[in-house]
LOZA-463602 format. One record per residue (C-alpha): z, y, x. Coordinates in steps of 0.5 Angstrom, whole numbers, plus 500, padded with zeros to 3 digits. Layout:
N
+-----+-------+------+
:  up : north : east :
+-----+-------+------+
:   Z :     Y :    X :
...
+-----+-------+------+
This chain:
588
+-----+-------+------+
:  up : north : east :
+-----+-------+------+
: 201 :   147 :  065 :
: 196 :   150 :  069 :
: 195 :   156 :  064 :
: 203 :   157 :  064 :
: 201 :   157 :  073 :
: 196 :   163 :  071 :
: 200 :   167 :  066 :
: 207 :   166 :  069 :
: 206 :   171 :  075 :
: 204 :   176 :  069 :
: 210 :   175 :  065 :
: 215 :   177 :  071 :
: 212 :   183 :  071 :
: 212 :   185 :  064 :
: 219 :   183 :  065 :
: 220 :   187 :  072 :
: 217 :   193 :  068 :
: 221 :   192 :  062 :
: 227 :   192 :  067 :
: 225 :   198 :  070 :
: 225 :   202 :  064 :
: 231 :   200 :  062 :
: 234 :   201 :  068 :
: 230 :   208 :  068 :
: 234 :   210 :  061 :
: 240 :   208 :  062 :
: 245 :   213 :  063 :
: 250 :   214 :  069 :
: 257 :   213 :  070 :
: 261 :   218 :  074 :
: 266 :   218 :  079 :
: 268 :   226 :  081 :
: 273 :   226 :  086 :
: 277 :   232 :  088 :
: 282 :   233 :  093 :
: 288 :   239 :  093 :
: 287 :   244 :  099 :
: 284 :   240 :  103 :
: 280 :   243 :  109 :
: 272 :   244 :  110 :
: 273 :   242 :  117 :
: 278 :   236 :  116 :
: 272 :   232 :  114 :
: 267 :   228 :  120 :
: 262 :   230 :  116 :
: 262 :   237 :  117 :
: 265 :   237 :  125 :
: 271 :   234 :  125 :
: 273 :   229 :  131 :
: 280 :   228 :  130 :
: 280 :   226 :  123 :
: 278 :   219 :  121 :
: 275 :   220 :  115 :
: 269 :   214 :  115 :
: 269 :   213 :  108 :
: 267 :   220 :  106 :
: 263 :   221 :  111 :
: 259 :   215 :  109 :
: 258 :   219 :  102 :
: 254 :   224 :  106 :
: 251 :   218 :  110 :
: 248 :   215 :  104 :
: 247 :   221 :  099 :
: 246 :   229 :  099 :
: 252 :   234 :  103 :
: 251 :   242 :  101 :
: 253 :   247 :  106 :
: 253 :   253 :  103 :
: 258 :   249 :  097 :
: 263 :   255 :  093 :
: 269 :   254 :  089 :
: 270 :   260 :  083 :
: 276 :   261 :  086 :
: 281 :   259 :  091 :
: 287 :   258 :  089 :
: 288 :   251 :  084 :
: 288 :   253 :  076 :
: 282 :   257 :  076 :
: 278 :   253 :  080 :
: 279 :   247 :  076 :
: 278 :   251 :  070 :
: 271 :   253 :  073 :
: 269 :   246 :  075 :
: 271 :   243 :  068 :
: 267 :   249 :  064 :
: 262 :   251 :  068 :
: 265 :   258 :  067 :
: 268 :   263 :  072 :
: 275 :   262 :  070 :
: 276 :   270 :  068 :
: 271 :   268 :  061 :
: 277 :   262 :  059 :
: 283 :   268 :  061 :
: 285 :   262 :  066 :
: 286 :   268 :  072 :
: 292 :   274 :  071 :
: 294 :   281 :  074 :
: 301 :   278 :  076 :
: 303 :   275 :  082 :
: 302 :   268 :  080 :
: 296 :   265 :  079 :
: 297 :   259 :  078 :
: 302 :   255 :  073 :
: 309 :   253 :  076 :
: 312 :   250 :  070 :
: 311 :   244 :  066 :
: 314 :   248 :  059 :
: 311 :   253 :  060 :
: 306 :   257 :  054 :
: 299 :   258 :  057 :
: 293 :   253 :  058 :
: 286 :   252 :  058 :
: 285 :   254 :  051 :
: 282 :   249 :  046 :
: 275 :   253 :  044 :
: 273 :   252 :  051 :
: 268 :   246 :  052 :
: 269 :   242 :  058 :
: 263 :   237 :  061 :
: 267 :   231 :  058 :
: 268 :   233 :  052 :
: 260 :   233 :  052 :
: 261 :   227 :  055 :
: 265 :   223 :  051 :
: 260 :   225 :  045 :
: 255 :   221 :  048 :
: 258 :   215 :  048 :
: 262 :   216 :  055 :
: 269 :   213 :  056 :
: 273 :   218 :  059 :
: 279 :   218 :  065 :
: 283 :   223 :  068 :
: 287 :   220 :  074 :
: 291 :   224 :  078 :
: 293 :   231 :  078 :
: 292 :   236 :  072 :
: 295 :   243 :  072 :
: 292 :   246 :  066 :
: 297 :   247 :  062 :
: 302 :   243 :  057 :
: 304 :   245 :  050 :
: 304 :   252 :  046 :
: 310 :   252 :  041 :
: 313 :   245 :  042 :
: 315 :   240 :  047 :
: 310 :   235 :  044 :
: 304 :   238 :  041 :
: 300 :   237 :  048 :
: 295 :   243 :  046 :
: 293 :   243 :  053 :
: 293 :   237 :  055 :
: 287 :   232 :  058 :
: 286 :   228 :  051 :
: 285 :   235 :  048 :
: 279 :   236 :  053 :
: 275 :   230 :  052 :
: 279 :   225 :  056 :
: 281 :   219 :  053 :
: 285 :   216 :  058 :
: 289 :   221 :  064 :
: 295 :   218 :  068 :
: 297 :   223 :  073 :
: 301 :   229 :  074 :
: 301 :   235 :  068 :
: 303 :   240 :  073 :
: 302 :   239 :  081 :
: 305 :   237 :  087 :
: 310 :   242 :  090 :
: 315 :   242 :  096 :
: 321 :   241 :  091 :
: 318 :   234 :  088 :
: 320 :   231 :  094 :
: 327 :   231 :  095 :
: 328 :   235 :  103 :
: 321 :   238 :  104 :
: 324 :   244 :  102 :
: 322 :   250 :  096 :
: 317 :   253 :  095 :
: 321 :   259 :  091 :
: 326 :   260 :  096 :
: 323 :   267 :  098 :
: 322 :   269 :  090 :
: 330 :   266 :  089 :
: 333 :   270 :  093 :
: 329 :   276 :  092 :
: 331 :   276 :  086 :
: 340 :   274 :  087 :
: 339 :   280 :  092 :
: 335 :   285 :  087 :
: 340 :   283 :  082 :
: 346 :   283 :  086 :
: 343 :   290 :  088 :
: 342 :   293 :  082 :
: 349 :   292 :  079 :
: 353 :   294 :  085 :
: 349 :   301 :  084 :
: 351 :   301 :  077 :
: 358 :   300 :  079 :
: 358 :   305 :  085 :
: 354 :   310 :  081 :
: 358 :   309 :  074 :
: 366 :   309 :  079 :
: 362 :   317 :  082 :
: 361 :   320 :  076 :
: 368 :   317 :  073 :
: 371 :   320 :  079 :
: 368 :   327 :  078 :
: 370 :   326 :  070 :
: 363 :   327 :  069 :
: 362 :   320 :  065 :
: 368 :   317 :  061 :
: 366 :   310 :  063 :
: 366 :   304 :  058 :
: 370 :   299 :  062 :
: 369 :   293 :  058 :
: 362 :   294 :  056 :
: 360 :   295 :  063 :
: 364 :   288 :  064 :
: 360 :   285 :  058 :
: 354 :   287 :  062 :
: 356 :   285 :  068 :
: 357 :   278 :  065 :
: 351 :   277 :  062 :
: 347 :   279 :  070 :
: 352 :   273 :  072 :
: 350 :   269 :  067 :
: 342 :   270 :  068 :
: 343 :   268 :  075 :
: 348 :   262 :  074 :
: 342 :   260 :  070 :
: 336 :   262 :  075 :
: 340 :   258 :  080 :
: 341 :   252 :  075 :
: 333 :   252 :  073 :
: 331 :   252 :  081 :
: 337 :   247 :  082 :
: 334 :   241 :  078 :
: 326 :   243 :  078 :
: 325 :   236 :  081 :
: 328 :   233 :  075 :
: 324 :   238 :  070 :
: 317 :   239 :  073 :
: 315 :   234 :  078 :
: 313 :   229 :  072 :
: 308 :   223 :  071 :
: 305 :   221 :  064 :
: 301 :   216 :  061 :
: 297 :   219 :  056 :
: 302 :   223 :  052 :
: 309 :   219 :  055 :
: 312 :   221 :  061 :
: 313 :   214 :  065 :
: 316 :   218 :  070 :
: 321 :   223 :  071 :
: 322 :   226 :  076 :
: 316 :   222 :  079 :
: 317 :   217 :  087 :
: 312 :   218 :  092 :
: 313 :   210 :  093 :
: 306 :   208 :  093 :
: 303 :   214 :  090 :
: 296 :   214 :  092 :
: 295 :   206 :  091 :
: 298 :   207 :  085 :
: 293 :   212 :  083 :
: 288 :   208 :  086 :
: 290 :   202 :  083 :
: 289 :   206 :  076 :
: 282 :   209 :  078 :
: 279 :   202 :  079 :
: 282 :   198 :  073 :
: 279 :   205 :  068 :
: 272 :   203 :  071 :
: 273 :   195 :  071 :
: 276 :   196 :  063 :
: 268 :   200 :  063 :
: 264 :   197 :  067 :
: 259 :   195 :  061 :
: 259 :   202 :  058 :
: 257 :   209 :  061 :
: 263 :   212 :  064 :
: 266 :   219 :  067 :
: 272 :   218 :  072 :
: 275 :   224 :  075 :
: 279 :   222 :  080 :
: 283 :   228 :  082 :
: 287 :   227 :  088 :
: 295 :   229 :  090 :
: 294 :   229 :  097 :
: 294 :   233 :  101 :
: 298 :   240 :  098 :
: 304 :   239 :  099 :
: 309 :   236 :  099 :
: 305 :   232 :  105 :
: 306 :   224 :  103 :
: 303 :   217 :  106 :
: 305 :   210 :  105 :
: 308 :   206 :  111 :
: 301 :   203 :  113 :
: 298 :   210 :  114 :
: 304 :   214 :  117 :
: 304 :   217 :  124 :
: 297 :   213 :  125 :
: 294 :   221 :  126 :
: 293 :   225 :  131 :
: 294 :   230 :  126 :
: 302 :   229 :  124 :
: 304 :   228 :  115 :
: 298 :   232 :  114 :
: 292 :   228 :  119 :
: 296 :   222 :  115 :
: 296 :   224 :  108 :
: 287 :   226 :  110 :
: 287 :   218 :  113 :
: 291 :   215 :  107 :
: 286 :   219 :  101 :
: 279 :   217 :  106 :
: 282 :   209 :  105 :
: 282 :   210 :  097 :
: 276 :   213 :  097 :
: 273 :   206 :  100 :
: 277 :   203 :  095 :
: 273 :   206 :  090 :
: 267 :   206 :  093 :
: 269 :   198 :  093 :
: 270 :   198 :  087 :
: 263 :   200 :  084 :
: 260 :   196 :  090 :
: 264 :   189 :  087 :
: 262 :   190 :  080 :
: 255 :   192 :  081 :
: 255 :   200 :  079 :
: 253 :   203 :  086 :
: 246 :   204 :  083 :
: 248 :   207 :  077 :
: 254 :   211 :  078 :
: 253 :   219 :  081 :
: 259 :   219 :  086 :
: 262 :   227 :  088 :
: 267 :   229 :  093 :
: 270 :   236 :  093 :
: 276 :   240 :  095 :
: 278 :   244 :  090 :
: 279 :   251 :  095 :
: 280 :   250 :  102 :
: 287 :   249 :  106 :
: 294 :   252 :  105 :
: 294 :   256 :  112 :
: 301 :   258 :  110 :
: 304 :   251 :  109 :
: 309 :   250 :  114 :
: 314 :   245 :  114 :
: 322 :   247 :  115 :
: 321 :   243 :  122 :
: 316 :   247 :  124 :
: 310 :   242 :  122 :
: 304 :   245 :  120 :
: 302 :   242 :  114 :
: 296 :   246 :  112 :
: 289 :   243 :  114 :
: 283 :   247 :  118 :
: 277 :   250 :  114 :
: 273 :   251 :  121 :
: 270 :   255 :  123 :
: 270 :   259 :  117 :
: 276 :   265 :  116 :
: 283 :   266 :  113 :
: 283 :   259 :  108 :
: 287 :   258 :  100 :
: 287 :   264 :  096 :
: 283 :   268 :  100 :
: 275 :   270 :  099 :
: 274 :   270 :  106 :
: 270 :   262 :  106 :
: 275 :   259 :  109 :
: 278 :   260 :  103 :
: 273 :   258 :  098 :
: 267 :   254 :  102 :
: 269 :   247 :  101 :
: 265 :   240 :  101 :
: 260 :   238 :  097 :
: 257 :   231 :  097 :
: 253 :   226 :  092 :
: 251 :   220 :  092 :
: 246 :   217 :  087 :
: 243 :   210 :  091 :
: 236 :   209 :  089 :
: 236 :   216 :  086 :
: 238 :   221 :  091 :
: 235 :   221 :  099 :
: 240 :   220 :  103 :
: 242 :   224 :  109 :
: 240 :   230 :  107 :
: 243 :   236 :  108 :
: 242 :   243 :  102 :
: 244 :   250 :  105 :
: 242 :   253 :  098 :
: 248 :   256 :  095 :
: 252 :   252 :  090 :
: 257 :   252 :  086 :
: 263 :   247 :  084 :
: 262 :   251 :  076 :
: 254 :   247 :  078 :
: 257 :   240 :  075 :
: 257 :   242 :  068 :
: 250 :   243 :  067 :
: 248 :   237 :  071 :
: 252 :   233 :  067 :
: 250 :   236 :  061 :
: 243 :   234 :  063 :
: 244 :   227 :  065 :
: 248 :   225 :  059 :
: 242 :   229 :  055 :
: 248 :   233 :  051 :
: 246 :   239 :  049 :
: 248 :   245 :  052 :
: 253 :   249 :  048 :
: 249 :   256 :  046 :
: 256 :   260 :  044 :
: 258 :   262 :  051 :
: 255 :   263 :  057 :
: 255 :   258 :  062 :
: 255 :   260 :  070 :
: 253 :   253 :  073 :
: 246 :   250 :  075 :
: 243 :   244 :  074 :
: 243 :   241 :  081 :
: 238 :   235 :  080 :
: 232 :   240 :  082 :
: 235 :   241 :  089 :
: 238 :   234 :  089 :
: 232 :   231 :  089 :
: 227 :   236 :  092 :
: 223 :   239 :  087 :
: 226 :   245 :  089 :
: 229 :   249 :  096 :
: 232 :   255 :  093 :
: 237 :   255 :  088 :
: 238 :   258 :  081 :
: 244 :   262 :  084 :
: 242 :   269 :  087 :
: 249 :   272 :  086 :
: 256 :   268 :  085 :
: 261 :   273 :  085 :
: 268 :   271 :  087 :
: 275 :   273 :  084 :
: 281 :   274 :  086 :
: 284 :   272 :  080 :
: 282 :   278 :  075 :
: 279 :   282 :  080 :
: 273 :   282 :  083 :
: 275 :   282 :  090 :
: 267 :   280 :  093 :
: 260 :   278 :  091 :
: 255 :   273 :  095 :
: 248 :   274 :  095 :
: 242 :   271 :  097 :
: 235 :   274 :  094 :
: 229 :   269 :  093 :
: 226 :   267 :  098 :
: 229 :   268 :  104 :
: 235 :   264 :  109 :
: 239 :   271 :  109 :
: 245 :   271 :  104 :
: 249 :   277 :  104 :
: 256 :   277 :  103 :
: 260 :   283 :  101 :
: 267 :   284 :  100 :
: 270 :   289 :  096 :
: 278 :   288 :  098 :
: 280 :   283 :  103 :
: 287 :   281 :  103 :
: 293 :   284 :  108 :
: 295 :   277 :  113 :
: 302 :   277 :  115 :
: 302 :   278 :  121 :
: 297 :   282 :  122 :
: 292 :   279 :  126 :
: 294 :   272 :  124 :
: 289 :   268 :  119 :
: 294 :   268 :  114 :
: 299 :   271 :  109 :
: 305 :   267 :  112 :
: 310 :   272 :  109 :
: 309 :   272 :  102 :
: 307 :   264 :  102 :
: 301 :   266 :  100 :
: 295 :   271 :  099 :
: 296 :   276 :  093 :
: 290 :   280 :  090 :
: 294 :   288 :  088 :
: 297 :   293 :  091 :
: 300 :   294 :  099 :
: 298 :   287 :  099 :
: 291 :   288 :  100 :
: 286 :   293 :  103 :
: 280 :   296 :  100 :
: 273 :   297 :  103 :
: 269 :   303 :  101 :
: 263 :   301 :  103 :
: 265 :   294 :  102 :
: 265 :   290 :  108 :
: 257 :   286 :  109 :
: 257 :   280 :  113 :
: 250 :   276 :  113 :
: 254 :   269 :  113 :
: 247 :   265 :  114 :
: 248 :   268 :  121 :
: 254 :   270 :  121 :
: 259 :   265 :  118 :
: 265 :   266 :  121 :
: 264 :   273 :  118 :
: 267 :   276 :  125 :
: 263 :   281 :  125 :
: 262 :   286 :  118 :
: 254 :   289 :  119 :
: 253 :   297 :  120 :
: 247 :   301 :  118 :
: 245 :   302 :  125 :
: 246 :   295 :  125 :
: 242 :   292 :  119 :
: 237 :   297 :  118 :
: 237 :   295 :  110 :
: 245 :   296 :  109 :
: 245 :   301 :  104 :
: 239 :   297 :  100 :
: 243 :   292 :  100 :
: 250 :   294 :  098 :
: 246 :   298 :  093 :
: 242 :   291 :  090 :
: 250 :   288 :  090 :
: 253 :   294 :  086 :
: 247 :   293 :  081 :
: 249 :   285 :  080 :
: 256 :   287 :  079 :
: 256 :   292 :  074 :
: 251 :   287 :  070 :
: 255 :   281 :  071 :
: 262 :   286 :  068 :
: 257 :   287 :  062 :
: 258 :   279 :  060 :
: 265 :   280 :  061 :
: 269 :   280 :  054 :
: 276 :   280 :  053 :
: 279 :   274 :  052 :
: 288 :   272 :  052 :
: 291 :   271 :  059 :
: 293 :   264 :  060 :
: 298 :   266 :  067 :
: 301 :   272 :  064 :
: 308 :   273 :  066 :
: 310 :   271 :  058 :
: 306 :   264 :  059 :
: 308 :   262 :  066 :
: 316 :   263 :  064 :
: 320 :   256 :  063 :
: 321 :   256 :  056 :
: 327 :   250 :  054 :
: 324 :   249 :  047 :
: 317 :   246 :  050 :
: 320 :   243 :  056 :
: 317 :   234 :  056 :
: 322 :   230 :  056 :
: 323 :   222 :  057 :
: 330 :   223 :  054 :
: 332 :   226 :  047 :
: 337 :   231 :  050 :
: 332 :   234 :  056 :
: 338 :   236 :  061 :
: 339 :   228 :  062 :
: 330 :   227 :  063 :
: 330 :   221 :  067 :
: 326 :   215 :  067 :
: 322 :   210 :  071 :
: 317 :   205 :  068 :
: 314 :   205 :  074 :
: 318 :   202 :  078 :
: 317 :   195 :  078 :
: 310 :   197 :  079 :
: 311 :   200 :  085 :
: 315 :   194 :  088 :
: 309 :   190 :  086 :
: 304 :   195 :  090 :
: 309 :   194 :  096 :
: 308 :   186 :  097 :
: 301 :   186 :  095 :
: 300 :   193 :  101 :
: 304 :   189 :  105 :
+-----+-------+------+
């Protein structure tokens, strides 16, 4: 007895050590969460105090918040595909020359191409089980409407339930329509066109210079009325045809209910990490709110200083308590690197019919979602890793939302892909203080296709240097938005170009209010010389890749429109509706 007395102290130890070690090796489970255009400023971490956003903050409380944190791009597809690449989505083709740069129908063509590595992808090749809930839109199908070729489970996620394409005003029945501008411009060019035609074709009848093909003129006239009956049918049930929620490859829901819809979510991020929580997993809990259409649950609503919006803001900060809840009550706090993000900064032009702003604010920073100017791409960055990462740290380095694919690369101990070029840094050294300075010197900023600006911050030094190269034409002139054209485009009478480019020093001048002269900065021309030089190095990395928005790709094509129903003209369906009941008496 007295031996076991002596030798028992000894045993916990090796069994503590032994612990430790495990422990130590063990690999971590991820909860990625990213917000739709939410605000910089929207959070109370970064300066709000009319927002309650308690569980948000607690991330930067209890974890590390990155000041200077930049998405690849502002406006949603892109940026997405960045985040999941670790590439500048202009290396994958997920940028265009068109106007639109992102994709606006379920059956449209185009897609995060299936050559391209995403982290989960690697992840899952670890032993990860993977998850998507929420919001996808980078693309469906290719050539039917069943053959998923851009879909989630094509990309290394083994569960997805959520929206393949995105929340628009047209999805929720009275929130307005987000085309009406491109819809009645093109009645109006089309109905101007042919009325020309006719004018044009009666004068020349009228001088016997032309003898008209009256019938033939007719049979056009009748293809144009068609084109536009169809236009109007299409435009008339969007709803029905894009607004859809699938579970993995079935649509469960068409056109889908904002009943409920962020509990529901919810409700499916934390049984994905209860059905996982004895094996290592990835969750990316890819929020709806807050792009419009605005939505909140009966609980939340009119509890905001800040209308439809502050309500849609308060509802997402109580899910993401629910998910820290979740990770708390099964015990995974200590194991699982939880990040919060936005994936570009708030739609300024985001209006409602009543006059309602439903964008969000961005602070201090200027202009906001699809512009270059921060307000547009500086979004939140916070991390939480209990017992790993101090907390309350503040990093003013720059960083990347591209930077998460590196990190999980290193984590999970997968091996870098060696065929492509990868633009993210690994963030643990800055994470954990082993260094002060990040590996990025430069980040270059697209406006879609075009390099529009390019953020430099040379070693060893707290200036970084922005230059823009062309900045968008705000509507009204002197407004901090493009209100006339629903958002900011990147070409022609739209922008302005600057040569030499504007300069700002953003480490001192964030708001970017006041562009840097010679007279003013001494080293101008040396500083707009050494960005010029990285500009030109990085085109040289560039190498031609298909356009995944090219106007071919982004057009409704009937035949690869997803369906719930045989015959798509009747899709409808609503398995979750009980569901949503069940949710309305547990809330209640």
């Amino acid at each position: 007895m007295r031996n076991m007395k002596v030798l028992l102290p000894f045993f916990l130890l090796h069994l503590a050590i032994g612990n430790l070690g495990q422990s130590a090796s063990m690999q971590p489970n991820y909860v990625f969460i990213m917000a739709d255009d939410l605000g910089i400023g929207d959070l109370g971490c970064y300066g709000n105090s009319t927002l309650r956003t308690p569980h948000i903050d607690s991330l930067a409380k209890d974890g590390v918040m990155l000041t200077q944190h930049i998405a690849a791009a502002a406006i949603c597809t892109p940026s997405r595909a960045a985040f999941l690449t670790g590439r500048y989505p202009v290396r994958s083709g997920m940028t265009t020359i068109q106007r639109a740069g992102v994709y606006l129908f379920t059956a449209g063509s185009g897609g995060l191409p299936t050559n391209e590595t995403t982290f989960v992808k690697l992840a899952k090749e670890q032993g990860y089980s993977t998850g998507l809930v929420g919001k996808w839109h980078l693309g469906l199908n290719c050539e039917t409407s069943d053959d998923h070729c851009h879909h989630p489970l094509r990309h290394g996620f083994d569960y997805f339930y959520g929206l393949p394409l995105t929340n628009l005003r047209n999805c929720k029945p009275g929130a307005g329509n987000v085309f009406i501008v491109a819809t009645q411009h093109v009645v109006h060019s089309s109905v101007q066109v042919v009325t020309l035609a006719l004018a044009t074709l009666l004068l020349l009848n009228s001088f016997k210079l032309l003898k008209v093909p009256w019938r033939a003129l007719g049979y056009v006239s009748l293809a144009v009325a068609l084109l536009l009956a169809v236009v109007l049918l299409f435009f008339s049930q969007f709803r029905n045809l894009n607004c859809i929620m699938m579970r993995n490859r079935r649509v469960i829901q068409q056109p889908f209910s904002f009943e409920n819809l962020t509990q529901r979510m919810i409700d499916e991020a934390t049984n994905f990490m209860e059905r996982n929580a004895d094996r290592p997993f990835l969750l990316f809990m890819s929020f709806i709110p807050v792009h419009t259409a605005l939505y909140a649950s009966q609980e939340f609503l009119g509890k905001s200083k800040h209308g439809l919006y502050g309500d849609s803001v308060e509802e997402m900060d109580w899910s993401v308590g629910q998910i820290l809840a979740s990770l708390e009550r099964l015990n995974l706090s200590n194991q699982t690197l939880v990040y919060f993000t936005s994936d570009q900064g708030a739609h300024l032009e985001e209006i409602a019919d009543n006059g309602e702003v439903h964008g969000g604010w961005n602070g201090i920073y200027k202009g906001g979602k699809s512009t270059n100017w921060d307000g547009g791409i500086r979004v939140p960055g916070l991390l939480r890793w209990p017992g790993v990462l101090a907390a309350g740290r503040s990093i003013d380095a720059l960083t990347s939302n591209m930077d998460l694919f590196p990190t999980v690369v290193t984590l999970t101990k997968a091996a870098m892909p060696s065929n492509r070029i990868i633009d993210g840094r690994d963030l643990m050294p800055l994470l954990l203080g082993e260094v002060q300075q990040s590996e990025h010197e430069f980040l270059f900023h697209y406006c879609n296709s075009y390099l529009s600006a390019v953020r430099w911050q040379p070693k060893h030094s707290s200036a970084i240097w922005k230059a823009h190269f062309f900045t968008p034409n705000f509507y009204p002139e002197g407004s901090q938005g493009c209100f006339d054209t629903h958002i900011c485009y990147c070409f022609g009478s739209f922008i302005s170009h600057h040569n030499p480019p504007l300069l700002y020093d953003v480490s001192r001048d964030p708001s970017e209010a006041l562009p840097l002269t010679p007279s003013s900065e001494p080293r101008y021309h040396q500083i707009l010389e050494v960005m010029r030089k990285a500009v030109g190095e990085h085109r040289k990395t560039l190498t031609p890749v298909p356009d995944q928005l090219s106007l071919n790709n982004l057009l409704w094509k009937p035949w690869l429109q997803p369906c719930c129903s045989t015959v798509w003209q009747h899709c409808r369906c609503d398995e979750e509706k009980n569901r949503s009941t069940a949710l309305d008496g547990a809330m209640g």
